[in-house]
PDBQT receptor file of N, H, CA, C and O in Angstrom, charges set to zero:
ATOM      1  N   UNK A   1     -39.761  81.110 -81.228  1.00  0.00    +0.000 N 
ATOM      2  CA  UNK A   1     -38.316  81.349 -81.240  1.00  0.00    +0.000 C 
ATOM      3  C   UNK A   1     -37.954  82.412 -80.219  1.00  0.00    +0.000 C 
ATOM      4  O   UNK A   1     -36.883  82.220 -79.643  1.00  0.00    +0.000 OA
ATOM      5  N   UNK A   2     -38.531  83.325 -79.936  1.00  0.00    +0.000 N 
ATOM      6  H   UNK A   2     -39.401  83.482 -80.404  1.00  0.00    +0.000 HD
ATOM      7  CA  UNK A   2     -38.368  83.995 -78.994  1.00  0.00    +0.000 C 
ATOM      8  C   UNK A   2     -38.553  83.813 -77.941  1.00  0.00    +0.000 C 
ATOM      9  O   UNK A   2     -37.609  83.867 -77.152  1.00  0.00    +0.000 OA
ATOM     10  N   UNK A   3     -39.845  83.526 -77.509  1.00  0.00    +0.000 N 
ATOM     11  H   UNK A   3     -40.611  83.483 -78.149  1.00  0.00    +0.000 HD
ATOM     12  CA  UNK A   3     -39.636  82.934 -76.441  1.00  0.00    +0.000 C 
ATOM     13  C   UNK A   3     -38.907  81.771 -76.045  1.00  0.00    +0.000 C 
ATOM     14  O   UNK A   3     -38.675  81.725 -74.837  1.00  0.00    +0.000 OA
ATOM     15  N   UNK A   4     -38.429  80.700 -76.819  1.00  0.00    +0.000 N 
ATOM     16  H   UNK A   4     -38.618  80.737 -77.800  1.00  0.00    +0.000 HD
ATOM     17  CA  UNK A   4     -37.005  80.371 -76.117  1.00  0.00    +0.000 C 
ATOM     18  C   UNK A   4     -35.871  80.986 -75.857  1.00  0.00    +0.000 C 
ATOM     19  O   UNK A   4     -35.031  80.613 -75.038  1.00  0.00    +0.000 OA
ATOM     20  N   UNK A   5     -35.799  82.300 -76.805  1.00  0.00    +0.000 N 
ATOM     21  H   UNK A   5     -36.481  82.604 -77.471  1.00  0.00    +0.000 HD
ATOM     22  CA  UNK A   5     -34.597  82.952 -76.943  1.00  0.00    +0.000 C 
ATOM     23  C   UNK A   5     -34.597  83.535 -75.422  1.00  0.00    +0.000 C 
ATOM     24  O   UNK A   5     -33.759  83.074 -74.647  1.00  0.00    +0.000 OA
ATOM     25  N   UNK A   6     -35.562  84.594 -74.941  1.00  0.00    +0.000 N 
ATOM     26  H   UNK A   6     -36.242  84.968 -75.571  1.00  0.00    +0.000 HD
ATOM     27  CA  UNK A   6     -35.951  85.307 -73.813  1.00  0.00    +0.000 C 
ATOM     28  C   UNK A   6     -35.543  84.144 -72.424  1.00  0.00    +0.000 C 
ATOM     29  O   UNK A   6     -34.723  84.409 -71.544  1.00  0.00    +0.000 OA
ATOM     30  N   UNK A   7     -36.417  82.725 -72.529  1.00  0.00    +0.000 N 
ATOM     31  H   UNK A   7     -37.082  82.509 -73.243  1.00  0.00    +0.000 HD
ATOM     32  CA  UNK A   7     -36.414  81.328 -71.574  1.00  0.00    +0.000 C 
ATOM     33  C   UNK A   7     -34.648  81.282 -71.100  1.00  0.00    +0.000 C 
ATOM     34  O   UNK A   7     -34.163  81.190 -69.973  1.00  0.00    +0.000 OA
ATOM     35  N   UNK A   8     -33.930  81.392 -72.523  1.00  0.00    +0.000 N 
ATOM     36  H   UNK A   8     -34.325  81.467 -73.439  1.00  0.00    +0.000 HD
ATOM     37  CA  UNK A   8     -32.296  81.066 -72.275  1.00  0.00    +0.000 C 
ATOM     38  C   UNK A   8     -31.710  81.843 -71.648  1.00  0.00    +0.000 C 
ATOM     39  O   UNK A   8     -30.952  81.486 -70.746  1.00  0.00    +0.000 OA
ATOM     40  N   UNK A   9     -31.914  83.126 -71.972  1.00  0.00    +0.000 N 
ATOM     41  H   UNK A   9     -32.530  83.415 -72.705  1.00  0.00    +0.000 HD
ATOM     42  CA  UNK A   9     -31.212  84.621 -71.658  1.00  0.00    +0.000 C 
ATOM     43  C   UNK A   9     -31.705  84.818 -69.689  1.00  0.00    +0.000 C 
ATOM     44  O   UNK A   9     -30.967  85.360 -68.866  1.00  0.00    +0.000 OA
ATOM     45  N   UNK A  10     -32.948  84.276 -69.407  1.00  0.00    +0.000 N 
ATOM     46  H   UNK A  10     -33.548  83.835 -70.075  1.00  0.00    +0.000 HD
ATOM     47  CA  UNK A  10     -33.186  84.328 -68.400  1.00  0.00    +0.000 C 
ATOM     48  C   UNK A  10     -32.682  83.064 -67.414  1.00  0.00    +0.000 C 
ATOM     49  O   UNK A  10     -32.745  83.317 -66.210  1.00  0.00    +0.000 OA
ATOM     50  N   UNK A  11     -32.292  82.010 -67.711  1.00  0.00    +0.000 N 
ATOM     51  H   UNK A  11     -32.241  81.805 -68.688  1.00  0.00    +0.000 HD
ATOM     52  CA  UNK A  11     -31.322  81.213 -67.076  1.00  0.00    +0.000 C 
ATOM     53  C   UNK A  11     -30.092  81.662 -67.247  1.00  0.00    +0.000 C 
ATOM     54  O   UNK A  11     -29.316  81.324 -66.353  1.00  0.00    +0.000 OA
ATOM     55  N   UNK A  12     -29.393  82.692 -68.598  1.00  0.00    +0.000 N 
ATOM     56  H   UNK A  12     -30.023  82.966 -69.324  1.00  0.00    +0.000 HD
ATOM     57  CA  UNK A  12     -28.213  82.939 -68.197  1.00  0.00    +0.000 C 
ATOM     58  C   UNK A  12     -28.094  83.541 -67.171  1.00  0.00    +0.000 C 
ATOM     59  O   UNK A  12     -27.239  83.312 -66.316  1.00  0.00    +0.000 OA
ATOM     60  N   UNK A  13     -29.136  84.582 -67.123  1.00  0.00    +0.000 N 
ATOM     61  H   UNK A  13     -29.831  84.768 -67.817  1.00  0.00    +0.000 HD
ATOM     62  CA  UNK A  13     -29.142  86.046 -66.237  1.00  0.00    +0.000 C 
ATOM     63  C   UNK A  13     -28.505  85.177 -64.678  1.00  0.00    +0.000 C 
ATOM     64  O   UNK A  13     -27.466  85.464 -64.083  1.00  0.00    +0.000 OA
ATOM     65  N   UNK A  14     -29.680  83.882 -64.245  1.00  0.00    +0.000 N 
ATOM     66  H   UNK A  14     -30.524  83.648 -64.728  1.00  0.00    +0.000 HD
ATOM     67  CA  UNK A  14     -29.486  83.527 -63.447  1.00  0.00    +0.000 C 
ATOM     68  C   UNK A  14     -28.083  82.701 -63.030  1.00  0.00    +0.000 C 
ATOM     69  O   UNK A  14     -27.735  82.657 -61.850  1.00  0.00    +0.000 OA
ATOM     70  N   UNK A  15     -27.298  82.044 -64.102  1.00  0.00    +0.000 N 
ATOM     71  H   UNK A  15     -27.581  82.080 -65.061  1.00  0.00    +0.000 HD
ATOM     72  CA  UNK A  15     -26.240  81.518 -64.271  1.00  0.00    +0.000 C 
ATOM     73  C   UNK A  15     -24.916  82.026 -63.503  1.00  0.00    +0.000 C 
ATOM     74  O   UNK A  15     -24.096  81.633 -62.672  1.00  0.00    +0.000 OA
ATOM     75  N   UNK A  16     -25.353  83.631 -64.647  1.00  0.00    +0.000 N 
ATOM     76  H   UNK A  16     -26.018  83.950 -65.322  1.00  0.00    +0.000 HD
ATOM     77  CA  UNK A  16     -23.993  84.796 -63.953  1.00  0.00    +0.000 C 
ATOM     78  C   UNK A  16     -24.235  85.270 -62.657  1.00  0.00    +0.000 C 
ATOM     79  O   UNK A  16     -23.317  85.362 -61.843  1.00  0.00    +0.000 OA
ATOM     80  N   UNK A  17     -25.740  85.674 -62.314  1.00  0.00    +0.000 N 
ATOM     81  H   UNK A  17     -26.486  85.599 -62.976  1.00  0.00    +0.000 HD
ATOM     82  CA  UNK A  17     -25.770  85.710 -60.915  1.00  0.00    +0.000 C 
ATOM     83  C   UNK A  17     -25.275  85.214 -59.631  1.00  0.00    +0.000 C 
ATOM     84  O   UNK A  17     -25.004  85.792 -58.578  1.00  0.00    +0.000 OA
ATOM     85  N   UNK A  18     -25.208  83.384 -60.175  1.00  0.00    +0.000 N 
ATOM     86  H   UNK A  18     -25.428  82.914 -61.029  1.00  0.00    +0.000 HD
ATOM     87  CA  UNK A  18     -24.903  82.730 -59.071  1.00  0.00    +0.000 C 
ATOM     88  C   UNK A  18     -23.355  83.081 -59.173  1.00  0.00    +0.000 C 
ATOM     89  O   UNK A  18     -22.862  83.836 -58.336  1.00  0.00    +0.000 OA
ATOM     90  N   UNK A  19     -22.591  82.538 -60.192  1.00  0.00    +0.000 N 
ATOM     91  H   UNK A  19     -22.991  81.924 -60.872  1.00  0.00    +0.000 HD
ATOM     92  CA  UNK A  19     -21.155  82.555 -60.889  1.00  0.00    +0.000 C 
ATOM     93  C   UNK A  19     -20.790  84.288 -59.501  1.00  0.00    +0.000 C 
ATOM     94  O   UNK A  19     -20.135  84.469 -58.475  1.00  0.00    +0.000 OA
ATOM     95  N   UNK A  20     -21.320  84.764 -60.019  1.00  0.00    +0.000 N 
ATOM     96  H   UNK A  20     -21.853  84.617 -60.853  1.00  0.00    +0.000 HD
ATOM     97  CA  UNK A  20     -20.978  86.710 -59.494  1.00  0.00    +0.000 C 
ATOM     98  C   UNK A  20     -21.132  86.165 -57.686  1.00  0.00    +0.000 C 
ATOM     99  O   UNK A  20     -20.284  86.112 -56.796  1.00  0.00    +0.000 OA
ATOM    100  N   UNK A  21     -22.252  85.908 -57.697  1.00  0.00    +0.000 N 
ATOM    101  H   UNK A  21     -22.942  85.951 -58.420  1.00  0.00    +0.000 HD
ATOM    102  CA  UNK A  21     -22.542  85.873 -55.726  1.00  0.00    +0.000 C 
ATOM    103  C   UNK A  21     -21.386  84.963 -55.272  1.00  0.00    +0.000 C 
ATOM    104  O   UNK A  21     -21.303  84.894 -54.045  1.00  0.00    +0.000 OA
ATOM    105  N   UNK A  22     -20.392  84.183 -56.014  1.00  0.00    +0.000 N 
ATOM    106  H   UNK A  22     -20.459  84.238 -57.010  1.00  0.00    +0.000 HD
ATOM    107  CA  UNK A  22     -19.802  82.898 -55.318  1.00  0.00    +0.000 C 
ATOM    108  C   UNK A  22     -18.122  83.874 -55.507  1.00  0.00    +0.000 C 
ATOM    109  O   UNK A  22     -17.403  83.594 -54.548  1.00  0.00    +0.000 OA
ATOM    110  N   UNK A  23     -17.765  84.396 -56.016  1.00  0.00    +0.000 N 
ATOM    111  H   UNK A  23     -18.349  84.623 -56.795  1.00  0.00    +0.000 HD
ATOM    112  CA  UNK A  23     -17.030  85.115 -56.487  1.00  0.00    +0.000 C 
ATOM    113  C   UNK A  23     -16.607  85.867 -55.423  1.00  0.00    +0.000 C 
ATOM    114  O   UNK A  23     -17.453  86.207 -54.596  1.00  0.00    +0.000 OA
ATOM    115  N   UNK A  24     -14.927  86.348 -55.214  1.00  0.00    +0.000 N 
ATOM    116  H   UNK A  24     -14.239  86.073 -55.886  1.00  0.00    +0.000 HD
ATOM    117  CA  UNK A  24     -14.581  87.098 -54.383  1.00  0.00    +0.000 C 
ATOM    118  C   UNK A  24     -14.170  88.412 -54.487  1.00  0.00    +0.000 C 
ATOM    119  O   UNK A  24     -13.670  88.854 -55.522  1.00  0.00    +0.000 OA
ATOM    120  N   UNK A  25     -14.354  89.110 -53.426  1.00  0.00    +0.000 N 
ATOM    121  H   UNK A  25     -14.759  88.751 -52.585  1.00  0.00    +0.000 HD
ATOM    122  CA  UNK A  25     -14.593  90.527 -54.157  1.00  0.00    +0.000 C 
ATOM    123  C   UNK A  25     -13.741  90.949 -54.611  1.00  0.00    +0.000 C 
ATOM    124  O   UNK A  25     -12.769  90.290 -54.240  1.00  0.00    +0.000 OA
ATOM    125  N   UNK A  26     -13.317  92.086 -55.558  1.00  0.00    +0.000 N 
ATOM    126  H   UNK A  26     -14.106  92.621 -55.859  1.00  0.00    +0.000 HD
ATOM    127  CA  UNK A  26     -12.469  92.704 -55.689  1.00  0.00    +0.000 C 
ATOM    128  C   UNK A  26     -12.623  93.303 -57.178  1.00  0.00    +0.000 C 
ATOM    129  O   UNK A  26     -13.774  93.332 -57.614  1.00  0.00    +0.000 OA
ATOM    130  N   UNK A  27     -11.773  93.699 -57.859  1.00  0.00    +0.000 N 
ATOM    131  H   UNK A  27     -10.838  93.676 -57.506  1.00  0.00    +0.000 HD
ATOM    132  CA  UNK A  27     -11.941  94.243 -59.491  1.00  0.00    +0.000 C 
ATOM    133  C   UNK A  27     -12.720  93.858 -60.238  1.00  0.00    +0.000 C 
ATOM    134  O   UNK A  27     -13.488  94.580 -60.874  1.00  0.00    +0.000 OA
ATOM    135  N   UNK A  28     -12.651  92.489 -60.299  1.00  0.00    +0.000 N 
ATOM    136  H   UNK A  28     -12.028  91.903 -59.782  1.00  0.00    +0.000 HD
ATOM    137  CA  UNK A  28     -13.252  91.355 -61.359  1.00  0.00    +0.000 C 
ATOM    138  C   UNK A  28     -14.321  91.518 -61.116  1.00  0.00    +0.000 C 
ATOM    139  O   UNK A  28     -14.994  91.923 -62.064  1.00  0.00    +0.000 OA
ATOM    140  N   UNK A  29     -15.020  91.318 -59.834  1.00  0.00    +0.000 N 
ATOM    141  H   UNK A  29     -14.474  90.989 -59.064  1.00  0.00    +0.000 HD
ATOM    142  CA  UNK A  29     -16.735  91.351 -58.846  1.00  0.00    +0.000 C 
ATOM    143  C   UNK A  29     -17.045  92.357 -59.522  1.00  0.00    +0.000 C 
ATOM    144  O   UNK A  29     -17.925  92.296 -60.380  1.00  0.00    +0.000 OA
ATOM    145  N   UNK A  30     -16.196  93.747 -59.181  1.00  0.00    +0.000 N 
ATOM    146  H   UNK A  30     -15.481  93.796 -58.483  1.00  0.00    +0.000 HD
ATOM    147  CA  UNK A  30     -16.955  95.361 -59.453  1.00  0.00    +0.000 C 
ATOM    148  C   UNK A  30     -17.061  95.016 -61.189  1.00  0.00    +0.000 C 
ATOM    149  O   UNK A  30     -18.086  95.248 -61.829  1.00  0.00    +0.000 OA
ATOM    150  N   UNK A  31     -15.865  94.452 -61.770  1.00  0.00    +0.000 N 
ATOM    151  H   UNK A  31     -15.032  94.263 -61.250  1.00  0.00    +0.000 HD
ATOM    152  CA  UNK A  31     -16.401  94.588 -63.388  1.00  0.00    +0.000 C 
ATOM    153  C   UNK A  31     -17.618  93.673 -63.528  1.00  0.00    +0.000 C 
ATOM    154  O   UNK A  31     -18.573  94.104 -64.175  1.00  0.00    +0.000 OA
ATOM    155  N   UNK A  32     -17.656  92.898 -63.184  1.00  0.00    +0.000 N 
ATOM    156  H   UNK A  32     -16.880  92.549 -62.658  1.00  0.00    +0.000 HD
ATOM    157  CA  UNK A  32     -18.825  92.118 -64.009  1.00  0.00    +0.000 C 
ATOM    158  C   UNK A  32     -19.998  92.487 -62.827  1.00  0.00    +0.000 C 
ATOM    159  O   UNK A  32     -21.086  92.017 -63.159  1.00  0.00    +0.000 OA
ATOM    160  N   UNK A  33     -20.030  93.048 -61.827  1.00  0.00    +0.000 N 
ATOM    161  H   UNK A  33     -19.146  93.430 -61.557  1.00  0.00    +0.000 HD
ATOM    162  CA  UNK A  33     -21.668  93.594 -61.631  1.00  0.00    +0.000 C 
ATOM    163  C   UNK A  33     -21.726  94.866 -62.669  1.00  0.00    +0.000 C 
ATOM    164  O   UNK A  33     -22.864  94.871 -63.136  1.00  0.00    +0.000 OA
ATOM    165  N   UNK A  34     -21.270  95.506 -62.994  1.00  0.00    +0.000 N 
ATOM    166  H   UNK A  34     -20.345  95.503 -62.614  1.00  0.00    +0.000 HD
ATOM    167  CA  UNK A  34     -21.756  96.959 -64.101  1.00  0.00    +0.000 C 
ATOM    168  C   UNK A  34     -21.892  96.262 -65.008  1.00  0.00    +0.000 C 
ATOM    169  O   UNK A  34     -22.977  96.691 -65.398  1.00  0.00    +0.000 OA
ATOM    170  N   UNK A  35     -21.533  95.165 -65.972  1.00  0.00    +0.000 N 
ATOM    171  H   UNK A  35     -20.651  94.816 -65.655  1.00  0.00    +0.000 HD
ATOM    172  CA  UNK A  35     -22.301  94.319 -66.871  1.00  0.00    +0.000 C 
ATOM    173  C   UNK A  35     -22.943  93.644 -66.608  1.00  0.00    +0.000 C 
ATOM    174  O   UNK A  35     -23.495  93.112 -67.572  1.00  0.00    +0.000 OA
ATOM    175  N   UNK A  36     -23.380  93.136 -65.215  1.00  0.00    +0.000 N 
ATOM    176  H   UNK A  36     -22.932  93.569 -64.433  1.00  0.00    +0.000 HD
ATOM    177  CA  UNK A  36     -24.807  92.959 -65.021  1.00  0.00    +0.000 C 
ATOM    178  C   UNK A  36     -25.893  93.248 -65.184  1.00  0.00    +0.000 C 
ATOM    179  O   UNK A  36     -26.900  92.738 -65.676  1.00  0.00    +0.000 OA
ATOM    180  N   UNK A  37     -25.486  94.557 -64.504  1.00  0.00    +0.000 N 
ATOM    181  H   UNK A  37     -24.668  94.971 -64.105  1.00  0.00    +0.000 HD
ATOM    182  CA  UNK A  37     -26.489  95.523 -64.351  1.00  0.00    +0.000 C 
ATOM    183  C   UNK A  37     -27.000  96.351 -65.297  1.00  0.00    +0.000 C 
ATOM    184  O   UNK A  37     -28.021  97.037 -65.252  1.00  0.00    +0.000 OA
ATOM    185  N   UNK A  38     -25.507  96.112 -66.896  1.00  0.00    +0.000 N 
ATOM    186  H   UNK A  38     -24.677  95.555 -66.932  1.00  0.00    +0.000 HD
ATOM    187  CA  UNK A  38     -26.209  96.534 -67.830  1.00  0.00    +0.000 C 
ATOM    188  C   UNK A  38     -27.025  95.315 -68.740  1.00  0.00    +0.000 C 
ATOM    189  O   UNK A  38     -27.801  95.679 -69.623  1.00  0.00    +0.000 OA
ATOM    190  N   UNK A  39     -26.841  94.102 -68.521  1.00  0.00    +0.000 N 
ATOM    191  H   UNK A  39     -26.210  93.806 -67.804  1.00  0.00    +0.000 HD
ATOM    192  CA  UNK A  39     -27.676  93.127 -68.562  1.00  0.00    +0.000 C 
ATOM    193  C   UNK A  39     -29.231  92.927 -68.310  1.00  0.00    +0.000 C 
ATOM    194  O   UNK A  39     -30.115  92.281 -68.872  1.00  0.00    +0.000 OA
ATOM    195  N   UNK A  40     -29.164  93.820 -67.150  1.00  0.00    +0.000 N 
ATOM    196  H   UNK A  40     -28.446  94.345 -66.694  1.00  0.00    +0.000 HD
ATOM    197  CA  UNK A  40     -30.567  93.899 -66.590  1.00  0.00    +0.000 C 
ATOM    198  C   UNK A  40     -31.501  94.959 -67.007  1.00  0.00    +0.000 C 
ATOM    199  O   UNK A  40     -32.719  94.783 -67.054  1.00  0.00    +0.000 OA
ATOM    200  N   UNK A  41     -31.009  95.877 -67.258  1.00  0.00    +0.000 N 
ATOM    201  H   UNK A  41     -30.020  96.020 -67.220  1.00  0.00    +0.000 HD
ATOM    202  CA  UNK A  41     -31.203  96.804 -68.102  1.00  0.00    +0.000 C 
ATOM    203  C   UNK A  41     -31.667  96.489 -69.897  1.00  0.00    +0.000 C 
ATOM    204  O   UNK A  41     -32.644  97.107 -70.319  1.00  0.00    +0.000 OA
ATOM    205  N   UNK A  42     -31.061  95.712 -70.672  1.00  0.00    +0.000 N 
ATOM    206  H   UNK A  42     -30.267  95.211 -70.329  1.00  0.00    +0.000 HD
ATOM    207  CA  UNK A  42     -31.234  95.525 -71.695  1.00  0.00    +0.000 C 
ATOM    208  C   UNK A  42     -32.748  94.293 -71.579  1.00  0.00    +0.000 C 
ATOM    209  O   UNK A  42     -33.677  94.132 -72.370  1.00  0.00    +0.000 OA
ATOM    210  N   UNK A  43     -32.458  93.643 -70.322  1.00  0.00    +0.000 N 
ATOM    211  H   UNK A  43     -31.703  93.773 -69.679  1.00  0.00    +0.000 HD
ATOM    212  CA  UNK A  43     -33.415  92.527 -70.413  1.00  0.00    +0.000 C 
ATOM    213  C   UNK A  43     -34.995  93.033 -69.794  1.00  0.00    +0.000 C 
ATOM    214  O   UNK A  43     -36.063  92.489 -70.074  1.00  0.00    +0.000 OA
ATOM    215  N   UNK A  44     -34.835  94.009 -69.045  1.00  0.00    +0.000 N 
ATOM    216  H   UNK A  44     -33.967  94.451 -68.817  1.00  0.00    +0.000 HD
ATOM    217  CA  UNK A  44     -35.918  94.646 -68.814  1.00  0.00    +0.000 C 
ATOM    218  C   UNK A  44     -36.588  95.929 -70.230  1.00  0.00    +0.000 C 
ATOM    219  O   UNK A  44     -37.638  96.552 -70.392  1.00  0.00    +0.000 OA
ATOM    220  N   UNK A  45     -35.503  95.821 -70.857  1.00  0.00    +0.000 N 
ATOM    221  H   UNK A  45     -34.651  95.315 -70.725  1.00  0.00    +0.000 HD
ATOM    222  CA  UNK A  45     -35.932  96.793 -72.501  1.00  0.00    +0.000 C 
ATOM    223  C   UNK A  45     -36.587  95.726 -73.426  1.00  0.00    +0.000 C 
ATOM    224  O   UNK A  45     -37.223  95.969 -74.451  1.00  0.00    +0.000 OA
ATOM    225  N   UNK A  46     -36.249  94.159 -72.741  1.00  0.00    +0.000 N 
ATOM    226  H   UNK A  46     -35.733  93.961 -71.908  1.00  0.00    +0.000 HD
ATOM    227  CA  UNK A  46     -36.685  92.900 -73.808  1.00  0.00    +0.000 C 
ATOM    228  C   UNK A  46     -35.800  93.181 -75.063  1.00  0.00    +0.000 C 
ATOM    229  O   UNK A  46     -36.160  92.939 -76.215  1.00  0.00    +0.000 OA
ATOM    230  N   UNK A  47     -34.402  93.808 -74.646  1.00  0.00    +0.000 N 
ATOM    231  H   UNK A  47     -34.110  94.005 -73.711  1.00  0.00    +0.000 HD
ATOM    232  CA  UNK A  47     -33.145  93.522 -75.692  1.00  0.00    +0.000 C 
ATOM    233  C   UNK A  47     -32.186  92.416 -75.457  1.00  0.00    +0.000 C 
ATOM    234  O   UNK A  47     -31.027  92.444 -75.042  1.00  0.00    +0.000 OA
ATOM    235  N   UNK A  48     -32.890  91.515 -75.794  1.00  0.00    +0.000 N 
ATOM    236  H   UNK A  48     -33.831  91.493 -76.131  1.00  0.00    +0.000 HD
ATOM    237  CA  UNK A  48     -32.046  89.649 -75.611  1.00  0.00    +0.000 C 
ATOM    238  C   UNK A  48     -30.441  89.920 -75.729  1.00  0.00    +0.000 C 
ATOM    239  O   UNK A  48     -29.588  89.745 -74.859  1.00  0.00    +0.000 OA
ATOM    240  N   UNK A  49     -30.270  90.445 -77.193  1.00  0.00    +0.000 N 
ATOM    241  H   UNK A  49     -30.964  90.587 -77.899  1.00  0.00    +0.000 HD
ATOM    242  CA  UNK A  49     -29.161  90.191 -78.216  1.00  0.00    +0.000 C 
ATOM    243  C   UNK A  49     -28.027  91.542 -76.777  1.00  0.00    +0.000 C 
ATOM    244  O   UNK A  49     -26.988  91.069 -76.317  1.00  0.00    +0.000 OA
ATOM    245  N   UNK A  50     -28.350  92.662 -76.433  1.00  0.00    +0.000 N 
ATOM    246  H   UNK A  50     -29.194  93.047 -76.807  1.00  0.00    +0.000 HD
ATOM    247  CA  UNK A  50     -27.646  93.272 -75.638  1.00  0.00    +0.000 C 
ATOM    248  C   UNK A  50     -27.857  92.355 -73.959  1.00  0.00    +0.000 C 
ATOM    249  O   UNK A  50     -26.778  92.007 -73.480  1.00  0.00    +0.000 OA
ATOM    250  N   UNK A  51     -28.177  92.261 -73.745  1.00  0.00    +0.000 N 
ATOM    251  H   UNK A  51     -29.054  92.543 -74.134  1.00  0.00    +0.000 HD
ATOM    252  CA  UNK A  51     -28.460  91.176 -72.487  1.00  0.00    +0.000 C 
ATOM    253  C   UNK A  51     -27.608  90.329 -72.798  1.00  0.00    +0.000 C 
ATOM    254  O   UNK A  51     -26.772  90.293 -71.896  1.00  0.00    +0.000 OA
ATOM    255  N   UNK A  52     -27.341  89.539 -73.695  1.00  0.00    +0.000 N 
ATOM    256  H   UNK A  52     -28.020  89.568 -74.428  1.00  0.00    +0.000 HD
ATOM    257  CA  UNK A  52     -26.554  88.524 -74.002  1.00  0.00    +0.000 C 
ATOM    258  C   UNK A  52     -25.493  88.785 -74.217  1.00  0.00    +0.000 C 
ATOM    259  O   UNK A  52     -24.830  87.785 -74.493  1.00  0.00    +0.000 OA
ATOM    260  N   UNK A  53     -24.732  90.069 -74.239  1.00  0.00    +0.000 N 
ATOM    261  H   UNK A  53     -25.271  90.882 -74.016  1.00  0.00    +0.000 HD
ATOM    262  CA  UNK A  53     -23.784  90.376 -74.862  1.00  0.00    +0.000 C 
ATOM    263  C   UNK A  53     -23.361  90.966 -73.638  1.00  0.00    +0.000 C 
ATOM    264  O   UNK A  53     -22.142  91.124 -73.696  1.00  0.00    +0.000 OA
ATOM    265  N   UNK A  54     -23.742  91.289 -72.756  1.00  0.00    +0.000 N 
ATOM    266  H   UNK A  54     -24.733  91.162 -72.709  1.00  0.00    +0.000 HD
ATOM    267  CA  UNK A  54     -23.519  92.205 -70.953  1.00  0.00    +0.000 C 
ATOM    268  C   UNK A  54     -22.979  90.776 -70.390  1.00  0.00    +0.000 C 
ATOM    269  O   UNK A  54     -21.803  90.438 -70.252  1.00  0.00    +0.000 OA
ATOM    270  N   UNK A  55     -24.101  90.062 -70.116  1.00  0.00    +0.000 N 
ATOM    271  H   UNK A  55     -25.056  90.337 -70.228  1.00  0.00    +0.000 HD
ATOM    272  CA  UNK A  55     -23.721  88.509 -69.687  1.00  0.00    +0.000 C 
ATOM    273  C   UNK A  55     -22.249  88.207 -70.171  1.00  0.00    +0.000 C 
ATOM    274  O   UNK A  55     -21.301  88.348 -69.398  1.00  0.00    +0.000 OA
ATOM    275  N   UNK A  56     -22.098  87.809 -71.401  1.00  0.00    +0.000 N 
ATOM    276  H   UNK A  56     -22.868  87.694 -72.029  1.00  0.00    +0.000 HD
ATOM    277  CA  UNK A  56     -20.497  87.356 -71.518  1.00  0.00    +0.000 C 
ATOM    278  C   UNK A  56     -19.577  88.073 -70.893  1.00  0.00    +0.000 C 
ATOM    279  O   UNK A  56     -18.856  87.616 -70.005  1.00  0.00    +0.000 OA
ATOM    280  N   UNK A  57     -19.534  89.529 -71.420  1.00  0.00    +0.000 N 
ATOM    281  H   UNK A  57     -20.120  89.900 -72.141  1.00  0.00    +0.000 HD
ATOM    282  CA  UNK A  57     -18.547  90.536 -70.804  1.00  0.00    +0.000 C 
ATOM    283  C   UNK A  57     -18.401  90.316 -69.367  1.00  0.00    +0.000 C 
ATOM    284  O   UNK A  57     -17.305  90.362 -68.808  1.00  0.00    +0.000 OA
ATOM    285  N   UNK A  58     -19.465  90.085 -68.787  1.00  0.00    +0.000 N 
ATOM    286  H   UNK A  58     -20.355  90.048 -69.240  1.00  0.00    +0.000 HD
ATOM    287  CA  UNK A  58     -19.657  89.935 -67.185  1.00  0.00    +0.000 C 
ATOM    288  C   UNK A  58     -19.068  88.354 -66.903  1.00  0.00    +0.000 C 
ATOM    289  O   UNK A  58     -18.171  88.241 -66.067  1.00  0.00    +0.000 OA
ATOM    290  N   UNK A  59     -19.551  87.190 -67.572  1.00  0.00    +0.000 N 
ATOM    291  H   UNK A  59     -20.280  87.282 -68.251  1.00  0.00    +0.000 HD
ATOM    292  CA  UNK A  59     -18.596  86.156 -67.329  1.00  0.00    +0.000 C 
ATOM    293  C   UNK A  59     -16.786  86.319 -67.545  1.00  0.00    +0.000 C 
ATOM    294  O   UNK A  59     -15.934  85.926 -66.748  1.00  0.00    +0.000 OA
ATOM    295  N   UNK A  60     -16.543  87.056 -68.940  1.00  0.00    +0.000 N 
ATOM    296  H   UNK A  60     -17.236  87.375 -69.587  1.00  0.00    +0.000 HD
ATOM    297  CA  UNK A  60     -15.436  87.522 -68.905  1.00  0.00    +0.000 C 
ATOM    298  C   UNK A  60     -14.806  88.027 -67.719  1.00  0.00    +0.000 C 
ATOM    299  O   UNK A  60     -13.908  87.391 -67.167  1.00  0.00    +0.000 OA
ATOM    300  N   UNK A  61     -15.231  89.167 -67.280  1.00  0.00    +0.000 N 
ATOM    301  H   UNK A  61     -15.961  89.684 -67.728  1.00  0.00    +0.000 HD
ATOM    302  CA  UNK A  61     -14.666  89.918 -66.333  1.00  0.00    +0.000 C 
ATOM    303  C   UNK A  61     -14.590  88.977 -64.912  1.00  0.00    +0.000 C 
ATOM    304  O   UNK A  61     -13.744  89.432 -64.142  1.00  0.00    +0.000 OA
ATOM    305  N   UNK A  62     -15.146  88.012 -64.500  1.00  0.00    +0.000 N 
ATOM    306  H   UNK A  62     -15.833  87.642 -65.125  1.00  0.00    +0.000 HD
ATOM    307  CA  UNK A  62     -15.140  87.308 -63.518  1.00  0.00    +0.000 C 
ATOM    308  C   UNK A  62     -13.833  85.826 -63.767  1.00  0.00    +0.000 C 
ATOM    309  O   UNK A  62     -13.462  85.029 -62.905  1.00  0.00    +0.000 OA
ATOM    310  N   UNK A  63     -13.524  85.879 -64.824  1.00  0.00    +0.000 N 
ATOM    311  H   UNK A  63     -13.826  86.527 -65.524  1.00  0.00    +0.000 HD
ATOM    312  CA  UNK A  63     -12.705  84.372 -65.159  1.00  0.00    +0.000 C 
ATOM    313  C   UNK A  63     -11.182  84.961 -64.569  1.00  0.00    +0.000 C 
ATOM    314  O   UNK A  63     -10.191  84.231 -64.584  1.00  0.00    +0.000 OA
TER     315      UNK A  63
């Protein structure tokens, strides 16, 4: 279970990445890289459930 959980969280990571790189700059860009980056942060702690929760905020901030 976890390791699918970790498998998913790491295609999101990559998901928002692309979503963020295609994106034009401005407010929205700057908000959702600092929830990236706190994304990356939680996922390098192997905290899925906060990783997953940076990710949305960060899709949020980009819509």
């Amino acid at each position: 279970m976890t390791m699918n959980l970790h498998t998913s969280t790491q295609d999101k990571m990559k998901a928002v990445k692309t979503a963020w790189d295609k994106a034009p700059s401005g407010p929205k860009k700057e908000a959702a890289l600092t929830h990236y980056k706190a994304a990356e942060k939680a996922m390098t702690a192997k905290n899925d459930a906060d990783c997953l929760k940076s990710l949305d905020a960060a899709t949020k901030a980009l819509a």
